[in-house]
Each structure stands twice: as structure tokens, then as C-alpha cells.
C-alpha positions in Angstrom: -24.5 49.2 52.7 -24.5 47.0 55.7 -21.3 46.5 57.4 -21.5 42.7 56.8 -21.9 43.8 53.0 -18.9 46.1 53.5 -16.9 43.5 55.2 -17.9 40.6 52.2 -16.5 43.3 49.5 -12.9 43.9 51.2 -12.5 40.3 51.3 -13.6 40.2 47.9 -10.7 42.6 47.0 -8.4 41.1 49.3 -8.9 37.3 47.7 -10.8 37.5 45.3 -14.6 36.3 44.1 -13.5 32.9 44.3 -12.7 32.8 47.3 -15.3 30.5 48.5 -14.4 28.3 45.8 -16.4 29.3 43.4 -16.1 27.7 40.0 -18.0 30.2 38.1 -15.3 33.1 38.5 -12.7 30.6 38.5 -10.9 31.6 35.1 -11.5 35.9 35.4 -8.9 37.3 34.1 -8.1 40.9 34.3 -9.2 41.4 30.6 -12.4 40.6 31.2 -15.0 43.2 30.3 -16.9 42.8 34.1 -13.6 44.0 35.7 -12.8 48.0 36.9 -10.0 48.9 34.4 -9.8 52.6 36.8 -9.3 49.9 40.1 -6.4 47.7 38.2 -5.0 51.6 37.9 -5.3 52.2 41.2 -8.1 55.2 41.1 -12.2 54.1 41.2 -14.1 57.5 41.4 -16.9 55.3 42.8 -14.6 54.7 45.6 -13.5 58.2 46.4 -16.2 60.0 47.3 -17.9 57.5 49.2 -20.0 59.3 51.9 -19.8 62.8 50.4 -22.4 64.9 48.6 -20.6 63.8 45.3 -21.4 59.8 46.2 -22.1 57.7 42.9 -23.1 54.6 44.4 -20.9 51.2 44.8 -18.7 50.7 41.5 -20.9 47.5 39.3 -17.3 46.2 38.6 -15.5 43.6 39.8 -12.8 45.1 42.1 -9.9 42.4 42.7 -6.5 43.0 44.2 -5.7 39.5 42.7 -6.6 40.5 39.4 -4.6 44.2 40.3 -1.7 42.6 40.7 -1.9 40.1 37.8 -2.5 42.9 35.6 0.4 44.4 36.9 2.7 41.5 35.7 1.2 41.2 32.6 1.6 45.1 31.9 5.5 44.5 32.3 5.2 41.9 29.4 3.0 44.2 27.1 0.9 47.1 26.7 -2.6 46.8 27.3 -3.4 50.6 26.4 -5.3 50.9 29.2 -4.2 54.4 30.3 -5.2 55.9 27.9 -9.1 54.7 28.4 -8.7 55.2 32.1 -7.5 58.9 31.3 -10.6 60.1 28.7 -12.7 58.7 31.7 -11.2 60.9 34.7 -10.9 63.5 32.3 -15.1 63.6 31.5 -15.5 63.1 34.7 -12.9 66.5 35.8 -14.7 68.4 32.8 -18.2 68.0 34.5 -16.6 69.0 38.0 -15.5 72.4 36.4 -18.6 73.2 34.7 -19.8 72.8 38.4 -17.4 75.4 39.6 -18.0 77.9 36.9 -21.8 77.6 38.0 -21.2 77.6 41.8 -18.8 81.0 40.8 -21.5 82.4 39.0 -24.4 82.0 41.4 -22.2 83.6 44.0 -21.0 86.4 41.9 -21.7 89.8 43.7 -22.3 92.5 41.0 -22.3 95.3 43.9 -18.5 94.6 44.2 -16.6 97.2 42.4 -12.9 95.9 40.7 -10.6 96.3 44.0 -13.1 94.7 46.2 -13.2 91.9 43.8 -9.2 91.2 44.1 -9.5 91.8 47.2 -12.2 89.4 47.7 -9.8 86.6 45.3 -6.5 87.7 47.1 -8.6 86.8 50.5 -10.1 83.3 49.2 -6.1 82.3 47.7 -4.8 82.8 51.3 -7.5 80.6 52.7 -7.0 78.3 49.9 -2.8 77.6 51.2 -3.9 78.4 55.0 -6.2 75.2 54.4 -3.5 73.2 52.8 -0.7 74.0 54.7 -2.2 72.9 57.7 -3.3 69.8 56.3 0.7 68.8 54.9 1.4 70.0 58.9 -0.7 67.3 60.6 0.3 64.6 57.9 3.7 65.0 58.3 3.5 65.4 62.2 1.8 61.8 61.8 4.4 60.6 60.6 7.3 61.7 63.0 9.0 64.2 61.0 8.1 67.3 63.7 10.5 69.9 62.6 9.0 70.2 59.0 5.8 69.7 60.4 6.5 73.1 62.3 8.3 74.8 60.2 5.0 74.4 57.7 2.8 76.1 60.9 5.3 79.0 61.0 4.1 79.8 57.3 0.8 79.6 57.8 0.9 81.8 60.8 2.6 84.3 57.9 0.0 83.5 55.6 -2.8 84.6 58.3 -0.9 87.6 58.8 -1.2 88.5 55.0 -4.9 87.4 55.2 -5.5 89.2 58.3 -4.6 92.6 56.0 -6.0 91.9 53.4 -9.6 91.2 55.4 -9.4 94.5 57.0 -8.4 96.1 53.1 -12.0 94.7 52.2 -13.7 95.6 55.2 -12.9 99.1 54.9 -14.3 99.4 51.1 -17.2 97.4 52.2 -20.6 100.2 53.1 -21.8 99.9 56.5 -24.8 97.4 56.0 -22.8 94.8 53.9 -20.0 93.9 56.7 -21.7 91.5 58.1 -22.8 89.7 55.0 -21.5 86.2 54.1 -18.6 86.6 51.4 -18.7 83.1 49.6 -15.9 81.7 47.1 -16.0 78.2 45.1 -13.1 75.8 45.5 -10.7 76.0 42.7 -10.4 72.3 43.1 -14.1 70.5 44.2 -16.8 73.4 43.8 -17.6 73.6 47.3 -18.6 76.4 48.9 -16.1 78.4 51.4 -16.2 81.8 53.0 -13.5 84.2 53.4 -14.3 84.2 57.5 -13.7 80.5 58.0 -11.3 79.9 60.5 -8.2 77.9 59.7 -10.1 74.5 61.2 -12.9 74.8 58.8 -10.4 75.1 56.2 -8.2 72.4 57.3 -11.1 70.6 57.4 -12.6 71.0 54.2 -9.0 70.6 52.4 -8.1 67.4 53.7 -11.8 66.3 53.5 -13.0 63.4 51.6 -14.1 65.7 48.8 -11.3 67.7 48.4 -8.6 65.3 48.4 -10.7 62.7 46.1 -10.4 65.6 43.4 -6.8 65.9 44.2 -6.2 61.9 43.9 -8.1 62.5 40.2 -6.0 65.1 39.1 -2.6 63.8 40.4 -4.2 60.8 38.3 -4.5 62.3 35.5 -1.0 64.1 35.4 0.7 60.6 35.9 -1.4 58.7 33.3 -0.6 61.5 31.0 3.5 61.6 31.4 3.3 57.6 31.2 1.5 58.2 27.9 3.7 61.0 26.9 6.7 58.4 27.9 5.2 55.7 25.4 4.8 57.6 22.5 8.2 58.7 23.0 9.4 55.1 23.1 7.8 54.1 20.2 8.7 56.8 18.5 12.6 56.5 19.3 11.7 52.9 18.3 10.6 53.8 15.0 13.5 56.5 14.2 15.6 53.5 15.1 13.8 50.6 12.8 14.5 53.4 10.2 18.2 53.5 10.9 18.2 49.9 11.0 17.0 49.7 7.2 18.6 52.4 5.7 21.8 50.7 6.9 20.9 47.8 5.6 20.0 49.4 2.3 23.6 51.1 2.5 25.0 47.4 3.1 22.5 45.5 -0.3 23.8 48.8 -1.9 27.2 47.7 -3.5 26.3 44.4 -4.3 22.9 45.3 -5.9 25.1 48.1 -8.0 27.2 45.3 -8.9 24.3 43.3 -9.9 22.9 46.1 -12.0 26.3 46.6 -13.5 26.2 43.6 -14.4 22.8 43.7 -15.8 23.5 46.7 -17.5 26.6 45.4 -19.3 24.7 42.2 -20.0 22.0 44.3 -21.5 24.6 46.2 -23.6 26.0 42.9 -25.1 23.1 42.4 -26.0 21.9 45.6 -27.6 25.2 45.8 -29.4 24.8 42.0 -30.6 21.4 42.8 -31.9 22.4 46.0 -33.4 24.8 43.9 -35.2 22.3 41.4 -36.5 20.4 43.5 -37.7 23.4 45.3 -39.6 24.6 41.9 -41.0 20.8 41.7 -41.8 20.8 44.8 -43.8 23.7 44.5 -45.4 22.4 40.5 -46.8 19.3 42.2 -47.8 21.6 45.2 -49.8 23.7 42.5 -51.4 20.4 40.7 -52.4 18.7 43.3 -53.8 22.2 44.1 -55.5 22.5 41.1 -56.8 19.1 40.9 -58.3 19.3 44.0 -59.9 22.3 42.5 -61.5 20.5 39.8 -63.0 17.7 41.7 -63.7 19.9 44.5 -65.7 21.9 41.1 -67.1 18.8 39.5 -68.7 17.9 42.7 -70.0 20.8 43.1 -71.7 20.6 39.5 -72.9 17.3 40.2 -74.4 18.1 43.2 -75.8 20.9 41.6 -77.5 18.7 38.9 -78.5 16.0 40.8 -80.0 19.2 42.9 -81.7 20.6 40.0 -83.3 17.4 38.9 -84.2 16.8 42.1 -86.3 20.0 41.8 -87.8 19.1 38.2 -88.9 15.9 39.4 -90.2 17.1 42.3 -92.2 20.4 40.0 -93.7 17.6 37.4 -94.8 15.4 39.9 -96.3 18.2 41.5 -98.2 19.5 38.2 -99.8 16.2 37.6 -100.6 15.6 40.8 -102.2 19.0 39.9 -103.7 17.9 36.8 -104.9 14.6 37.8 -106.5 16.5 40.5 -108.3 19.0 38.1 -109.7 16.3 35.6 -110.5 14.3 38.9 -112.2 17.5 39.7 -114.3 18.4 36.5 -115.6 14.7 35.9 -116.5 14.9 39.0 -118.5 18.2 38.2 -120.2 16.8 34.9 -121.5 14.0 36.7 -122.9 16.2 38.6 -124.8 18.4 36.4 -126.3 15.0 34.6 -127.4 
């Protein structure tokens, strides 16, 4: 990139695309899909390891402070969820940089080196390691004015050599004659890189407060503050939730009374009701008892009646057949009599 190109893309951050007066990007909003949702965040891995071994090119998203800061307001208003994107895309891009390290650790692994030359060897590289970063917080913090911490960090790094210094002399005295001289290589915990236990405390300054280095850094910090904001909002919403429950089950506990007294209500209602139709149907039975009473009656009363009728009826019929047979018998006799007297 040519410095005028470099120079055209800080004033685009600075002001913006349209700042020529561009209609085209006139409406971008910080939504838009073309804009670096890392960049509004404050972290674009494109960005960080510009002009190291680990360079991905420029980032082919808009970066706008503009649009930064307008997402900034608007993120007060609502949530835009977009830490959690930002974080499952630092956090593929962390994975890949440790399956480096475990290669870079395994390519370098010396199987000649017995179990105490080994810790020794890690005890070595971790004193390096806080040499190297102590003396980076030392010059920072000398920058900026504040000299007594500044030396009070060098006094423990000039304890930390010490240590180191003992521990290199441990190893070198478990180490056979030919191999002393050999290159003892460790991977950075943090990057990958390549360091050796014999680099003096500039080298390691150096290398931990190189571009690399501290871009991995800036990505984990990253990380660890995306993931308590995101550990903060679910806890939010959660404690809203608890309290949209205690909200309605107070309000329950409030329609409570009234809608027992409403169901009492009902329920007596109801009752009425039952007992009303219960007696119905009572008065209902009873009318169909005294009907079926009362037909019987007249049905046992015109049985009677024509019994009696058909009684009477025999009676009349054996009265008239004994006069006759009275009569006939008189009638015989006097016929007889005459007969006689003739």
C-alpha cells in the first residue's frame, strides 16, 4: 500500500467515505452488511498484524469512526448482539493460532531430553517469558512519567535473571559435552513464535512488546471483555425475567380474591341451579306417580264396574230364566188340570 493509499484510508476513518461528498454512501448506516462489525468493537485482526509474518491483507470492510461512534449511541438505546458475533470470530481465529503453537512445540520437541532437563528447559523459557514482559510494562510506564514504578518493575526483573541465571547453569550441567552449544528453542505461549532460552533480555523485550505479540494480547484481552459483557447480559435478562415473573404472580395473588369471589359466586349460582333442577325433576316424578296412580284407579274402577255389570247381568239372566221356567211349569200344570177335569 502506497502511502497516499494509506493516507486516503485514515481520512476515510477519520470522516468518513463521504467525505468528498459522495451521494452513494450517503445513507451507510452502521447495520449495513459492507461495514467491519470487529472495527465498530474496536478490534480488526486485519489491522493488527499489519507488517508481521501473520499479515492478512487490508480488511474489505468499510472502517468508519463516524459509523463507530454512531454505533456506539445506538448500542445505549438497544442491543445489537453484536458481541457475541465478534466473539465466535476472535475465538476461530485464537483456535487456529494455538493449533500453530502445539505444531511449532512439537517440531521443536527434543526427544534426547530426559524429564529434569525438560523442566528445566520450561522453568528457563517462563523466566524469559516475565523477563520479556516486565521490561516491556518498565519502558511503558517510564513513557509515561511514572519513574519510580517504572524502576521498581527493573528491580524484579533483575531478580527474575538471577533465578534464570541458575536455572541456565542447572541445565547446562545435565547437558553432555557436544550439545552445549546447541540452540534450545521454546514456542510462545501467546503468538507461536520461536524464542531461545539464550536470548538476552532485548530480544525478549523486543519480541513481547512486538507487533505480534501484543496483537495476540489485544485479541485475547478482547475476548475476556466481550465475554464478561455477555456474561453481564444474560444476567440482566435473566434478573429481568425472575422479575416479569414476580410481577405476575403478584398480580395473580391480586385477581386472586376477586376471581374466588367470582367463582363462589358461580359455584353457588350453579348450586341453585342444580338444586332447582333436582327439584323439577322431583315435582316431575312425583306428577308422573300421581298419574300413573290415578290411572290405575280408574283402570281398577272400570274393572270393577264391569265386573259388577257383567254380575248383575248374570243375575238378570238367571231371575228371567227361572220365571220362565216358572212360567212354563205353571202353564204345563194348568194345561194338565184342564185335561183332567175333561
Amino acid at each position: 500500500m502506497s502511502a497516499r493509499d494509506q493516507m486516503s484510508k485514515m481520512l476515510d476513518q477519520l470522516m468518513g467515505q463521504n467525505r468528498d461528498g459522495n451521494d452513494k454512501n450517503k445513507e451507510r448506516r452502521f447495520s449495513d452488511s459492507d461495514v467491519c462489525r470487529p472495527f465498530l468493537l474496536g478490534i480488526c485482526i486485519n489491522e493488527l498484524f499489519i507488517n508481521t509474518r501473520e499479515e492478512m491483507g487490508d480488511c474489505n470492510k468499510i472502517h468508519s469512526i463516524a459509523l463507530k461512534n454512531e454505533y456506539e449511541r445506538a448500542q445505549q438505546r438497544r442491543d445489537y448482539h453484536y458481541e457475541e458475533e465478534v466473539l465466535e470470530y476472535l475465538q476461530s481465529f485464537i483456535k487456529e493460532n494455538e493449533r500453530k503453537i502445539e505444531t511449532n512445540k512439537k517440531r521443536i520437541e527434543n526427544v534426547e531430553e530426559d524429564t529434569v532437563q525438560q523442566k528445566l528447559a520450561q522453568e528457563i523459557h517462563e523466566c524469559a517469558v516475565l523477563i520479556g514482559e516486565k521490561v516491556t510494562k518498565s519502558e511503558a510506564l517510564g513513557s509515561e512519567g511514572n519513574i519510580d514504578e517504572s524502576l521498581l518493575v527493573l528491580q524484579q526483573v533483575e531478580e527474575i535473571k538471577l533465578k534464570k541465571k541458575k536455572l541456565e547453569d542447572e541445565y547446562h550441567s545435565h547437558l553432555p559435552r557436544h550439545a552445549q552449544q546447541q540452540q534450545k528453542l521454546r514456542a510462545c505461549e501467546v503468538c507461536g513464535a520461536f524464542l531461545s532460552m539464550y536470548d538476552n533480555d532485548r530480544r525478549l523485550a523486543d519480541h513481547f512488546g512486538g507487533k505480534l505479540h501484543m496483537g495476540f494480547v489485544q485479541i485475547r484481552e478482547k475476548m475476556e471483555s466481550l465475554e464478561e459483557i455477555i456474561a453481564k447480559k444474560k444476567e440482566r435478562l435473566e434478573k429481568e425475567r425472575e422479575e416479569r415473573k414476580m410481577r405476575r404472580s403478584r398480580s395473580r395473588s391480586r385477581e386472586r380474591p376477586l376471581k374466588d369471589t367470582e367463582d363462589g359466586e358461580r359455584n353457588r349460582d350453579r348450586d341453585r341451579d342444580r338444586e332447582r333442577s333436582r327439584d323439577r325433576d322431583r315435582e316431575r316424578s312425583r306428577d308422573r306417580d300421581r298419574d300413573r296412580s290415578r290411572d290405575r284407579d280408574r283402570n281398577r274402577s272400570r274393572d270393577r264396574d264391569r265386573d259388577r255389570d257383567r254380575s248383575q247381568r248374570r243375575s238378570y239372566s238367571n231371575q228371567d230364566r227361572r220365571e220362565r221356567d216358572r212360567y212354563n211349569g205353571s202353564r204345563g200344570r194348568s194345561r194338565s188340570r184342564s185335561r183332567e177335569r175333561r
